[in-house]
C-alpha positions in Angstrom: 109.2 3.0 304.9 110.8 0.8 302.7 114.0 1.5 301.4 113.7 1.5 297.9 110.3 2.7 297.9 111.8 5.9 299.4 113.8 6.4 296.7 110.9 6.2 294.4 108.9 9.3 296.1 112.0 11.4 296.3 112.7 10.7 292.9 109.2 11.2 291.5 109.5 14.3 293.9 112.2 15.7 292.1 110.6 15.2 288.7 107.1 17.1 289.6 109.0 19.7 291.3 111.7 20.4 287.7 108.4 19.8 285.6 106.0 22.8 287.6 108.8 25.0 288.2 108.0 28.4 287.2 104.1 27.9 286.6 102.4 30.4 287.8 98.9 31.3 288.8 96.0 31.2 291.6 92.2 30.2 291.8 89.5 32.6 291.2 86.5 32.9 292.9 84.7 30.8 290.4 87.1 28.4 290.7 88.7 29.2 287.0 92.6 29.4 287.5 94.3 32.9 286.7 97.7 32.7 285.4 100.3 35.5 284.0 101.0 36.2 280.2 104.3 34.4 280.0 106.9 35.0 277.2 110.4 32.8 276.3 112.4 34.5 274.2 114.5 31.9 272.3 117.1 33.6 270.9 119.4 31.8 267.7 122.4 32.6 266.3 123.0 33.5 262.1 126.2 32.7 261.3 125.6 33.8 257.7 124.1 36.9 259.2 126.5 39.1 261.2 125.0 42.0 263.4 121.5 40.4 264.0 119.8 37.1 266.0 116.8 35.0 265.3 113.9 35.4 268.2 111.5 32.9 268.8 108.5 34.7 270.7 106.9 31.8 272.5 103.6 33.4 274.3 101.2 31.6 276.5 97.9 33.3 277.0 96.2 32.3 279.5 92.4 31.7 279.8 91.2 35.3 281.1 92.7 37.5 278.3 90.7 38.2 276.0 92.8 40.8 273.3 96.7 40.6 273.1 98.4 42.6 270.3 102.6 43.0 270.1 104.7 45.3 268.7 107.6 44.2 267.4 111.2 45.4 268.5 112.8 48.2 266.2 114.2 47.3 262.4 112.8 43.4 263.3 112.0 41.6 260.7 109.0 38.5 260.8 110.0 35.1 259.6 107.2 33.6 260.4 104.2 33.3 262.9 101.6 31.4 264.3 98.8 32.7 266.4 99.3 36.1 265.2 98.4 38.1 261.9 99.4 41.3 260.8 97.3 44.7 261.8 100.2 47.2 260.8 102.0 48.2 262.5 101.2 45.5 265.6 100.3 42.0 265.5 97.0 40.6 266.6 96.9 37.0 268.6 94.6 35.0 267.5 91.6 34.9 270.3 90.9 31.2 268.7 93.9 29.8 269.6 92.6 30.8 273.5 94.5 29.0 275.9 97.1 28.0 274.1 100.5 29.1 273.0 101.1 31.2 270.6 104.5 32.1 268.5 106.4 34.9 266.5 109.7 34.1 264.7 111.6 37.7 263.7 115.4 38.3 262.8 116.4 41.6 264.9 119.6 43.9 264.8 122.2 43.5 268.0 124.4 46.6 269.0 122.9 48.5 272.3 125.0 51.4 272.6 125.1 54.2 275.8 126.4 56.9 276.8 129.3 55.4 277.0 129.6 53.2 274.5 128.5 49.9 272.4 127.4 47.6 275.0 126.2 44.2 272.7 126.8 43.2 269.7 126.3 39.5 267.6 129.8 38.6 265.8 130.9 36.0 264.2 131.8 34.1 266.4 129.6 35.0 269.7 126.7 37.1 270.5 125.7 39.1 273.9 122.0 40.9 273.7 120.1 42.6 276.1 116.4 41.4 276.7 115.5 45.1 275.4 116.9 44.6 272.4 114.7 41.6 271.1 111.5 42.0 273.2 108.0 42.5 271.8 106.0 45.4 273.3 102.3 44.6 274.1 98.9 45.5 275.4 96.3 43.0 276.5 92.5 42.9 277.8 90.9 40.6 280.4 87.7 39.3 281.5 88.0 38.7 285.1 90.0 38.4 287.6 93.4 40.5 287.8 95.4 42.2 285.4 97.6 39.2 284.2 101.5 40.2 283.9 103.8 40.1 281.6 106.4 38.4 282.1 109.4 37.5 280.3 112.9 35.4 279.7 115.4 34.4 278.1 116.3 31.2 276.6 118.8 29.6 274.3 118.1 27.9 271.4 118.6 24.3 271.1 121.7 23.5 269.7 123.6 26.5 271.1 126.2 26.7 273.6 125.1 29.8 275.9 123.6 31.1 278.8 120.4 33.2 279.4 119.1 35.2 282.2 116.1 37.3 282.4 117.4 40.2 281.0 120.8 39.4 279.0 121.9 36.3 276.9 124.9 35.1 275.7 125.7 32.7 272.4 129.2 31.1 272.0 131.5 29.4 273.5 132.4 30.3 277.0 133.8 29.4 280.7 131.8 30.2 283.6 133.1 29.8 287.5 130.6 30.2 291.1 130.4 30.4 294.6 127.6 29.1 296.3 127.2 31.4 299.5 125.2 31.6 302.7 123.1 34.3 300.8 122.7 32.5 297.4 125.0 32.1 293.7 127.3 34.2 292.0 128.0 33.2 288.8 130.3 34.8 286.2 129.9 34.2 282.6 133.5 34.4 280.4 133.0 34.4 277.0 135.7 32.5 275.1 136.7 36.1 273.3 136.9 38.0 276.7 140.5 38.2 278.8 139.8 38.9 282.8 141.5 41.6 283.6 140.8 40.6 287.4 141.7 37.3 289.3 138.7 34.6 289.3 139.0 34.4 293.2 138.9 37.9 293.8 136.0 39.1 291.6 133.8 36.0 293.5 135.2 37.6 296.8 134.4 40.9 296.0 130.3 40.0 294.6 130.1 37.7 297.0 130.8 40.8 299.8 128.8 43.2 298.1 125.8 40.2 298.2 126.5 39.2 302.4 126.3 43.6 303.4 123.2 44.0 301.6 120.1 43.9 302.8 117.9 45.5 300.4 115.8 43.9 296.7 115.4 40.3 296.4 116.2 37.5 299.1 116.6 34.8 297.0 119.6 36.1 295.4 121.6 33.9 292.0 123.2 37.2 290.2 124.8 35.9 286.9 127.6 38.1 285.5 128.7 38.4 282.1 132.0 39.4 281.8 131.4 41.5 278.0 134.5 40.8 275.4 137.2 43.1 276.1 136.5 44.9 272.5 132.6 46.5 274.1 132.6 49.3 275.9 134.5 49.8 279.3 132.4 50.2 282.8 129.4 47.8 283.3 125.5 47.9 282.2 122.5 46.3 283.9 119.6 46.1 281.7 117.2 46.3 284.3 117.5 47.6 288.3 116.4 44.7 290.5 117.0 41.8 287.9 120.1 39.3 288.8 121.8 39.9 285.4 124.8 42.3 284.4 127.2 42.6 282.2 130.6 43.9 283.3 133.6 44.6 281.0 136.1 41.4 281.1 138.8 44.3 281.7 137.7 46.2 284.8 139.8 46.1 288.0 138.5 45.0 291.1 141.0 47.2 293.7 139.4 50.7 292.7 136.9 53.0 294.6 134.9 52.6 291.4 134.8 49.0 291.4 132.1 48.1 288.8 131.7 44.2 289.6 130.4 46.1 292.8 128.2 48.6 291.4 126.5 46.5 289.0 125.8 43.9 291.4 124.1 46.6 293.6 121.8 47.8 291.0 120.6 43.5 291.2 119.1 45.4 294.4 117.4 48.3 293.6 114.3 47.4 293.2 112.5 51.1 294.2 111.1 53.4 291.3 112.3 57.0 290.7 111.0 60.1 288.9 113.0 61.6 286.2 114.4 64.2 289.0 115.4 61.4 291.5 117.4 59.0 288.3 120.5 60.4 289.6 120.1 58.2 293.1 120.2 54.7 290.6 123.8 55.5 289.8 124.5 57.7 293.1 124.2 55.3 295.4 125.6 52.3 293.0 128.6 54.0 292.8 128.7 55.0 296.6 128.3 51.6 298.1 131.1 50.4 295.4 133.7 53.0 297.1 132.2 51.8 300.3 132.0 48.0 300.2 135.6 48.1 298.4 136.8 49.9 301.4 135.8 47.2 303.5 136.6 44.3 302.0 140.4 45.9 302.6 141.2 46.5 298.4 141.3 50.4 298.5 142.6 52.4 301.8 141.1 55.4 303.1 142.2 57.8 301.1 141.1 56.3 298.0 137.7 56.2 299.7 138.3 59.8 300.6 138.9 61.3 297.2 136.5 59.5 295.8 133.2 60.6 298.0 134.5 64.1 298.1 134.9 64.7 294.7 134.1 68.6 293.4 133.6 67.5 290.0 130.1 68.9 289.3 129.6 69.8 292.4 127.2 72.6 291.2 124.9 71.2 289.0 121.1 70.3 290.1 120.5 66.5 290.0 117.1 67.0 289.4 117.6 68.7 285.9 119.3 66.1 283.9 118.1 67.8 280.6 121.2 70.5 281.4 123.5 68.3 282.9 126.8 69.4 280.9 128.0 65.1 281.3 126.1 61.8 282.4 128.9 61.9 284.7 127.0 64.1 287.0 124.8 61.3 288.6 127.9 59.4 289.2 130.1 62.2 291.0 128.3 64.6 292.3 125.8 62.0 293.2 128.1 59.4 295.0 129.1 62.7 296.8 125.5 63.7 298.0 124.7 60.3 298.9 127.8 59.9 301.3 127.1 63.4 302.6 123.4 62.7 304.0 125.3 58.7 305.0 127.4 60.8 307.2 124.7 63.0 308.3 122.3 60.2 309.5 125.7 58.9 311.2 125.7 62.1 312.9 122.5 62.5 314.4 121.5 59.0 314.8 125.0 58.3 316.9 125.0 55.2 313.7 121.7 53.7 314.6 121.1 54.9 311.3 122.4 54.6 307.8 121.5 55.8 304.2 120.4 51.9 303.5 117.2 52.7 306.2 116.2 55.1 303.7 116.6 53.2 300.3 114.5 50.3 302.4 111.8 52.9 303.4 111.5 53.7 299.4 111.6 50.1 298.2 108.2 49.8 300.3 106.8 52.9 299.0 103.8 52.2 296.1 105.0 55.2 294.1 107.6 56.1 292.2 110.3 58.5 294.7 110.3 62.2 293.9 112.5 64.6 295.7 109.8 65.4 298.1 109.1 61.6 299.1 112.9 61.5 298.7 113.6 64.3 301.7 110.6 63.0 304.0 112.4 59.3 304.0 115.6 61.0 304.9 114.1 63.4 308.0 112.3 59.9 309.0 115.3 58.1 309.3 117.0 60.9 311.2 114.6 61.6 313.1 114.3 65.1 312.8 113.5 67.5 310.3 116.3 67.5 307.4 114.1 68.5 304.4 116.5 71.8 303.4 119.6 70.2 304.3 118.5 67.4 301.2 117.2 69.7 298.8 120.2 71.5 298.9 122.3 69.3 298.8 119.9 67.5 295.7 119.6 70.8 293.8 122.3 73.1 295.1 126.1 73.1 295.7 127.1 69.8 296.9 127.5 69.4 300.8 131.1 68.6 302.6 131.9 64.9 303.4 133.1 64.5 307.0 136.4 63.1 306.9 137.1 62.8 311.0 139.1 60.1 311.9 136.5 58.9 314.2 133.9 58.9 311.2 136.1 56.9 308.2 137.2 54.7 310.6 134.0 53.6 311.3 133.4 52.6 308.0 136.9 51.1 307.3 136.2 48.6 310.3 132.8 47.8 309.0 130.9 48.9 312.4 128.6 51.5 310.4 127.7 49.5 307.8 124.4 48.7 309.8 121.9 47.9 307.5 118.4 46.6 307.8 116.0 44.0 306.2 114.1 45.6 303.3 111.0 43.3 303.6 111.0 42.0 306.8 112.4 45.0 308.9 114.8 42.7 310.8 117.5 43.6 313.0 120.8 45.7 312.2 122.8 43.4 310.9 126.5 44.6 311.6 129.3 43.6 308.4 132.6 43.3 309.9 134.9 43.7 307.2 135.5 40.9 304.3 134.0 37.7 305.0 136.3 34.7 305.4 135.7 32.6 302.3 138.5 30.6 302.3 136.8 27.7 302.4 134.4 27.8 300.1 135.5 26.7 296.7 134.9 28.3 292.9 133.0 26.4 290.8 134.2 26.2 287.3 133.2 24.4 284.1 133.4 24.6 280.4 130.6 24.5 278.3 129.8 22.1 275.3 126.3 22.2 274.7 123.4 24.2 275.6 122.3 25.6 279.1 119.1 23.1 279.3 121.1 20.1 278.7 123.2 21.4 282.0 120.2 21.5 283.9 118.7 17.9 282.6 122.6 16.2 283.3 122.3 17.7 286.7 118.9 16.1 287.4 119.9 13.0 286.4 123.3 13.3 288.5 120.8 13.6 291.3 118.8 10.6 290.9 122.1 8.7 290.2 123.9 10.1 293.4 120.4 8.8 295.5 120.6 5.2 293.8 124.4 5.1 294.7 123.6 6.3 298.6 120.7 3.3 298.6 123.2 1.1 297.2 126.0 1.9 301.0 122.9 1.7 303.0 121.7 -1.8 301.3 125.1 -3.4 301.8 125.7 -2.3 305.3 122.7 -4.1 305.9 123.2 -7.1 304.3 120.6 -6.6 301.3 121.4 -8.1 297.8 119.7 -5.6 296.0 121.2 -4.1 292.9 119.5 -1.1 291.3 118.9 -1.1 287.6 120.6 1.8 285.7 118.1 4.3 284.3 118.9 5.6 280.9 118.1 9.3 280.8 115.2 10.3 277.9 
């Protein structure tokens, strides 16, 4: 094939494949295409307005729904709308605008608070929102076909410097640095107000660990990381389990048992479901693997790994009753402690065939959501033997020892039992040795001028640039006069 006309398919390549990214649908047996209910939140900052955002609600019905209505978030305010009128207290889409996109334009309060603490909040100078915060609650009906999702974003408004996930958003000036790995992106998110507390290099190193020893949630991993302004709460947040967005408190240490660039990169993972009795294992295990994977990558010793998994603090309580748990603290100690006991167990028994990841994989492929009994039965599967009152004792009752044999910590310390398995494909154990080498792998940094979609449209352009400039070598080397014409971007 010519030359130059290879350029032209791999550039007209590149455009179909940026312009269809992210459509979704299939064909139905009448031929008629099926699509989900998709929703871009564009979120805008009031500078004359501290403490709450403008949300654009863009909504594209597709073809088979035949009834949508949305509830608006809490204390939101409508500014305007089109393709929607008022039922109180929801509002109704407009069935003749079938097919088309509808829009809802509300001004909504910022300032998610925890258990431990405010975890957004829109200032004067920057903004950082949870998805939660600003989405639109709806029910739908269809005519054929399957039940459309809903499915939702984030995006930033034109004109705004910021970056949005799927879950989180950001609005202000900001640095960001990466690592592209063998197993996908880490990205971390510095707003311009918030001081790392951590070295750059070693909180990649660290995510980028925790990302190569899992094996469970989503292949195709790109986490994005906010690091929150020092002045929000400590700790971390995720806004959703299995999402590749969290938020992690610019002031958190990485060399700590309860390292929480680790533990909120883990919940990126979790994508099983859990009963109110089985919340605890969310944070249990999170905070387990944290203590575990820091071990390994050589930033805590043993005996920080030690007291941490065999802590007594509510040792007591029963997991399953977080009504009358006397902290929200519970889940995280006394669960990080059951979770390593039944880890060492399955050690035990199995001779470490066997880990505690074989039964988190054997509940992401579960269809319902895991209850104590479903919980058990996954860990006497795993074991191989029956080990349903040693778990529901150690769920409900006083918490279980931790072995701490040489022969045992060791084990983990050198990386050897961290034998973990492919959630979806049930591949091979895949042994972790210890920190991976990423010496050579550089961070990627840049500072941010404009908004995140103009990064993505320079960065297409750079493409088609860098082919005409490779054309260019190979036209010369063969003695072909041919100069391309410069393209002006649109």
């Amino acid at each position: 094939m010519d030359a130059r006309l290879s350029v032209v398919v791999l550039c007209l390549a590149v455009l179909v494949s940026a312009s269809t990214a992210g459509a979704a649908g299939q064909a139905t047996d009448d031929g008629t295409a099926e699509a989900d209910i998709e929703v871009r939140y564009v979120v805008d900052r009031l500078p004359e307005r501290t403490g709450v955002v403008e949300v654009t609600a863009v909504v594209d019905v597709p073809e088979q729904v035949t009834d949508l209505s949305v509830r608006l978030p809490n204390n939101a305010s409508v500014q305007d709308a089109d393709g929607f009128r008022p039922t109180e207290p929801r509002w109704q889409w407009d069935s003749e605008t079938e097919g088309e996109t509808a829009e809802l334009t509300y001004v909504v309060p910022v300032g998610l608070r925890t258990a431990y603490g405010q975890r957004t909040a829109d200032t004067d100078e920057w903004s950082l929102l949870a998805r939660r915060e600003v989405a639109l609650h709806a029910r739908w009906r269809w005519q054929r076909g399957t039940d459309p999702k809903w499915t939702e974003r984030m995006v930033v408004a034109p004109g705004q410097s910021g970056v949005a996930g799927s879950t989180a958003a950001y609005l202000g000036p900001y640095d960001s640095f990466s690592r592209e790995t063998r197993d996908g992106t880490v990205r971390v998110v510095v707003p311009e107000a918030a001081s790392l507390r951590a070295n750059r290099t070693r909180i990649l190193d660290t995510v980028a660990s925790a990302q190569r020893a899992s094996r469970l949630g989503p292949d195709d991993d790109r986490v994005t990381i906010f690091a929150a302004p020092n002045s929000l709460a400590p700790g971390g947040y995720t806004p959703a389990n299995g999402e590749p967005v969290v938020m992690v408190n610019a002031g958190e240490p990485v060399a700590t048992p309860t390292n929480v660039w680790v533990h909120e990169y883990y919940h990126t993972r979790q994508t099983y479901r859990t009963t109110a009795e089985m919340r605890w294992l969310d944070e249990g295990s999170a905070d387990y693997y944290a203590a575990r994977w820091t071990l390994q990558q050589g930033y805590i010793d043993t005996g920080q790994y030690r007291n941490r998994v065999t802590t007594d603090r509510y040792e007591n309580v029963d997991l399953t009753r977080p009504e009358r748990w006397p902290s929200p603290d519970v889940q995280y100690d006394k669960g990080t402690r059951v979770v390593a006991a039944i880890d060492a167990r399955l050690w035990q028994v199995t001779d470490g065939n066997a880990t505690f990841v074989d039964v988190l994989a054997r509940l992401e492929r579960a269809d319902e959501p895991v209850t104590l009994d479903t919980f058990a039965d996954a860990v006497s599967a795993v074991a191989g033997e029956d080990v349903d009152a040693f778990v529901r004792a150690a769920v409900t009752g006083p918490a279980p020892p931790v072995p701490t044999d040489t022969a045992y910590v060791a084990s983990l310390d050198a990386g050897g039992h961290d034998r973990q398995r492919n959630a979806t494909t049930g591949g091979a154990a895949d042994p972790v040795s210890g920190l991976p080498d990423f010496s050579g792998l550089p961070v990627e940094s840049e500072r941010v001028g404009g908004a995140a979609a103009m990064l993505t449209l320079a960065g297409l352009w750079a493409c088609l640039l860098g082919v005409w400039v490779r054309l260019g070598r190979v036209l010369w080397r063969t003695g072909a006069r041919a100069t391309p014409r410069p393209r002006r971007p649109r």
